[in-house]
C-alpha positions, 0 to 999 in steps of 0.5 A, spaced: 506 924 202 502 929 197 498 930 191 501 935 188 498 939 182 501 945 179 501 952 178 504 956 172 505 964 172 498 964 169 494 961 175 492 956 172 493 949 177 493 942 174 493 935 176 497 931 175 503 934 174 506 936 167 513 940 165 508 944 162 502 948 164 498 944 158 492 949 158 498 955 156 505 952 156 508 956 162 513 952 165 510 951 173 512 955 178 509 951 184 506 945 186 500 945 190 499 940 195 491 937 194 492 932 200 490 936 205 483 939 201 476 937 201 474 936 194 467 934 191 465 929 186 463 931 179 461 924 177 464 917 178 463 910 175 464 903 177 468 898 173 468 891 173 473 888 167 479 891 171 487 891 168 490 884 171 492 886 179 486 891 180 480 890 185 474 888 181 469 891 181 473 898 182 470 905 184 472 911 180 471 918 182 472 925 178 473 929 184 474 937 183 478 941 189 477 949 190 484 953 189 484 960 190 477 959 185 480 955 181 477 949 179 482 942 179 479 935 178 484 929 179 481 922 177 482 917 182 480 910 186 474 911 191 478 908 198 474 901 199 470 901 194 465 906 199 459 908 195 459 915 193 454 920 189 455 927 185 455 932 189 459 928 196 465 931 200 471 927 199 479 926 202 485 924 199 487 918 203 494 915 201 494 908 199 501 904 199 498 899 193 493 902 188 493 895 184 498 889 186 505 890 184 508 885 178 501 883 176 500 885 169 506 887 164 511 890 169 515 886 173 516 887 180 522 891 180 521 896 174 521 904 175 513 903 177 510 907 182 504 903 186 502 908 191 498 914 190 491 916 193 484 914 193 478 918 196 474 917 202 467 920 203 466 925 209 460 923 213 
């Protein structure tokens, strides 16, 4: 499984994936794998009123990658609810259920992906 981001002609790289770089409107040229990259925390927060079938309470970081000096940052679940501070080094881990399928308005068996990646903090 990889955390692709985007990179468009002119050397922007996003995340998450777009047809269209949305900072110049270039079609991407390649993706780039975040998975395997240290990021830091830019700021997070902790929600306690949750959507149905999402842990309560729920650690959400803003995380900004290096690529080749560009900045990227990706929002995602803090694995186990671990505690984290700006400035901490974090790894992408995958998680097969980011929330617990069928709970809420989708059903089960929609065209609904439920994995994807968390951020663990490094010791």
């Amino acid at each position: 499984m990889s955390m692709d981001a985007i990179r468009c002609p002119n050397g922007h790289v996003k995340y998450p994936t777009h047809p269209r770089c949305p900072e110049c409107g270039e079609e991407p040229v390649e993706t780039v794998d975040l998975s395997d990259r240290t990021g830091e925390v830019v700021t997070w927060t902790e929600s306690t009123a949750t959507p149905p079938g999402v842990r309560e309470p729920n650690v959400l970081a803003f995380v900004e990658f290096e690529v080749d000096g560009t900045p990227v940052r990706a929002l995602g679940q803090v694995a186990d609810n671990a505690d984290v501070e700006t400035g901490d080094e974090v790894e992408p881990v995958y998680a097969e259920e980011l929330r617990e399928p069928g709970v809420g308005l989708k059903p089960v068996d929609a065209d609904q992906e439920w994995d994807g990646f968390q951020f663990r903090p490094l010791d």
